[in-house]
C-alpha positions as CSV (number, residue, x, y, z in Angstrom):
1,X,35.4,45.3,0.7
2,X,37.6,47.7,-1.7
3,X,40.7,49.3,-0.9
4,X,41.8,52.5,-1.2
5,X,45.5,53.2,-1.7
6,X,47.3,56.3,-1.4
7,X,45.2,57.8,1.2
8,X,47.6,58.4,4.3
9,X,46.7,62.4,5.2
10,X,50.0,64.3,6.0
11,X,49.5,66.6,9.3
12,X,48.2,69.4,7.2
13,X,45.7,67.4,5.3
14,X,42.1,66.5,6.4
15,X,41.0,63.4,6.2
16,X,39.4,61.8,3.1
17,X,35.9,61.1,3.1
18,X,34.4,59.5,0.2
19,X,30.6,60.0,-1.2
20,X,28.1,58.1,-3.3
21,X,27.6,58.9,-7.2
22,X,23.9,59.6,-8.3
23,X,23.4,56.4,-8.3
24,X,25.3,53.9,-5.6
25,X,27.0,52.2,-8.3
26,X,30.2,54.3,-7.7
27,X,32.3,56.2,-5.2
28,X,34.4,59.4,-4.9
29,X,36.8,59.7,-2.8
30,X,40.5,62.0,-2.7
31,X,43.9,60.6,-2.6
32,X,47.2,62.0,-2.1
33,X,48.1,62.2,-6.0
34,X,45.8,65.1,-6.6
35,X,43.6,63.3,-7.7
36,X,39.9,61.9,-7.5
37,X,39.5,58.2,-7.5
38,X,35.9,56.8,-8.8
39,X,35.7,53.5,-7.5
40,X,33.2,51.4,-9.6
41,X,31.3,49.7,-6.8
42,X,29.8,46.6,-9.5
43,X,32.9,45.1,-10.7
44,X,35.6,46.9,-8.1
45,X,37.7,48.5,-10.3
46,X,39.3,52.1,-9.9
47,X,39.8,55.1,-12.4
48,X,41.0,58.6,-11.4
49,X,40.3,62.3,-12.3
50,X,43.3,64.3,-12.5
51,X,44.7,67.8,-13.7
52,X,47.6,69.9,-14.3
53,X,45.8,72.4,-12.3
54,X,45.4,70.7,-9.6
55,X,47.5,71.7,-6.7
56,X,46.5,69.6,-3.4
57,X,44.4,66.9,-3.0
58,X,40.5,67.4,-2.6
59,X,39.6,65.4,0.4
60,X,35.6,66.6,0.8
61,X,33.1,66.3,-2.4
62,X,29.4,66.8,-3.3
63,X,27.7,65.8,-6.0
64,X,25.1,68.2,-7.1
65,X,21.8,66.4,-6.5
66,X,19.7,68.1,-10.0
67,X,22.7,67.8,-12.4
68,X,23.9,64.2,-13.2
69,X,27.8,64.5,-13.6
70,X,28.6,67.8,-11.7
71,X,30.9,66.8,-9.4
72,X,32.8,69.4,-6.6
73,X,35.5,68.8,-4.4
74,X,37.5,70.8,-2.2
75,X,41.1,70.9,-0.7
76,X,42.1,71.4,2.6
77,X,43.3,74.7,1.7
78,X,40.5,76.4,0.5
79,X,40.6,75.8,-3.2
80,X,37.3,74.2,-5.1
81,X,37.5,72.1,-7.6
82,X,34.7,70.8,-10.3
83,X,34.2,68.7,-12.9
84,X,31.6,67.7,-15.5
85,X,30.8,65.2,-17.8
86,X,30.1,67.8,-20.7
């Protein structure tokens, strides 16, 4: 088990639903920081992706299935955003 903090959805807010990386070592999932929290599934530890540009929380991602590191997420309010390892 892991927890996941910072994760309470106000009313406005859809839920958070986390997905598996390329390959089931780690997780993605939204919090209420506006940010993205990987969560290293091997040794349970947590690191974020975060931006100034960022203005609500992405609670829904995808992970393109060709492209290793492409990563997309989107808000509750219509805004997409994506991030890359390059």
């Amino acid at each position: 088990m892991i927890h996941h903090y910072n994760n309470h959805a106000n009313s406005g807010q859809s839920f958070f639903r986390a997905i598996w990386g390329w390959d089931d070592s780690y997780l993605f999932v939204g919090n209420m920081k506006r940010a993205v929290d990987v969560i290293y599934v091997v040794n349970r530890t947590t690191s974020s992706l975060d931006s100034t540009y960022m203005t609500a929380s992405p609670c829904r991602f995808a992970a393109h299935p060709c492209i290793s590191g492409t990563l997309a997420g989107a808000t509750g309010y219509g805004q997409v955003y994506m991030w890359t390892t390059t």
